[in-house]
VODOMAR-905371 format. One record per residue (C-alpha): residue in one letter; x, y, z. Coordinates in pm, whole numbers, padded with zeros to 5 digits, always signed. Example, Ala and Ser with C-alpha at 12.3 -4.5 7.8 and 13.67 -1.06 7.14 Angstrom:
A+01230-00450+00780 S+01367-00106+00714 
END
This chain:
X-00607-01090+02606 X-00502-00905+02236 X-00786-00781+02036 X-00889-01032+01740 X-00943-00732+01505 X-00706-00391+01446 X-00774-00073+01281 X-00488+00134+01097 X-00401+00400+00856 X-00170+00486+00634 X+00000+00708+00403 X+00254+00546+00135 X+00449+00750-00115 X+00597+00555-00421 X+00825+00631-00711 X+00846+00386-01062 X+01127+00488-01319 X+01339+00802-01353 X+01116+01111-01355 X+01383+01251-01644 X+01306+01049-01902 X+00949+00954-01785 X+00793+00816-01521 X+00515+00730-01246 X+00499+00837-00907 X+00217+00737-00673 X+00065+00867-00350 X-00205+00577-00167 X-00369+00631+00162 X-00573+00384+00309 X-00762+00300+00598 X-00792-00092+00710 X-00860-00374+00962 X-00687-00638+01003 X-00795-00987+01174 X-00567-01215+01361 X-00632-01597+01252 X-00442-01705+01546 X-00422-01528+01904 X-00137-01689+02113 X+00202-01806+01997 X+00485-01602+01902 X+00380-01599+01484 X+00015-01438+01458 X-00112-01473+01035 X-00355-01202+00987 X-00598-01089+00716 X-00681-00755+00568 X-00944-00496+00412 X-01065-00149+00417 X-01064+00120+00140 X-00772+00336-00014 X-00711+00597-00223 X-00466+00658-00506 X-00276+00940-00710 X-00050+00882-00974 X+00145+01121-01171 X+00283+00968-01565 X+00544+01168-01707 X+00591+01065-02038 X+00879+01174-02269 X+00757+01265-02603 X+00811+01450-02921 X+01133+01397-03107 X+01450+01335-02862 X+01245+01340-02596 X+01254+01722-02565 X+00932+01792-02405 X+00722+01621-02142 X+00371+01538-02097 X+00198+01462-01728 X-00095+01285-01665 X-00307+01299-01309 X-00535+01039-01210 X-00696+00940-00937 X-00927+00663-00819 X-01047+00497-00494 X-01147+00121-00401 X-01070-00194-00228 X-00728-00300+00004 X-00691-00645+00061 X-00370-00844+00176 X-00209-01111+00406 X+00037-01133+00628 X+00204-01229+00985 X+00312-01093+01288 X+00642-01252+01474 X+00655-01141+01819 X+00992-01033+01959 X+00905-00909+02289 X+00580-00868+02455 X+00579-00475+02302 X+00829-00524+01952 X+00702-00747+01650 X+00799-00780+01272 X+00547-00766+01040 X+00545-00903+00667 X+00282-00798+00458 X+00143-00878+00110 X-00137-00568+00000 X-00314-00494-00309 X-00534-00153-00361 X-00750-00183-00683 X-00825+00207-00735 X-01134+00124-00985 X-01365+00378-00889 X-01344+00704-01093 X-00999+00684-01260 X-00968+00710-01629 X-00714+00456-01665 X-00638+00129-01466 X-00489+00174-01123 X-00355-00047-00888 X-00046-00151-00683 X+00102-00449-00483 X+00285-00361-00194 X+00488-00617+00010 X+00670-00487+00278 X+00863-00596+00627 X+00780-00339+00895 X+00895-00338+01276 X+00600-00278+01526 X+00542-00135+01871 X+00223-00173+02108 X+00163-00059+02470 
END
């Protein structure tokens, strides 16, 4: 019999734009649950939540030709929450595509958030 719910972690490292002529990098760890809507069959659609953190770094290029630089650090923490689906392979191998968003809202001093969609291959004992 599988298990109807799943914890996991995660670290995710992510880079937006050229760091050279400005740009955001971000950093989100998260810890979440997921819940399989269906148990048997070889395509399981799941549910998520849990709580992440995130870190962004802004480089901005400013003054004139863009000669100098200017970072900005923030970070905030708050909700995960996504969809996705499991397609079994093999009894042990799956493929998983997921659909997340993290909504950083507590403590940053600007808005911070991120949707993440990814295809990942899985293995379980």
């Amino acid at each position: 019999m599988r298990p109807l719910a799943r914890l996991r972690f995660g670290l995710e490292v992510h880079g937006m734009g050229g760091m050279d002529d400005g740009g955001t990098s971000a950093i989100v760890a998260s810890g979440i649950v997921t819940f399989d809507l269906l148990t048997g069959g070889r395509v399981r659609p799941y549910v998520l939540g849990g709580l992440g953190v995130m870190r962004t770094r802004t480089r901005d290029a400013t003054g004139p030709l863009h000669r100098s630089m200017a970072n900005a650090t923030d970070v905030g923490w708050g909700p995960v929450a996504g969809v996705g689906a499991r397609v079994c392979v093999t009894p042990h191998v799956s493929l998983r595509l997921e659909a997340t968003h993290i909504n950083a809202l507590w403590q940053p001093r600007g808005n911070l958030g991120a949707t993440r969609l990814s295809l990942a291959v899985g293995y379980q004992w």
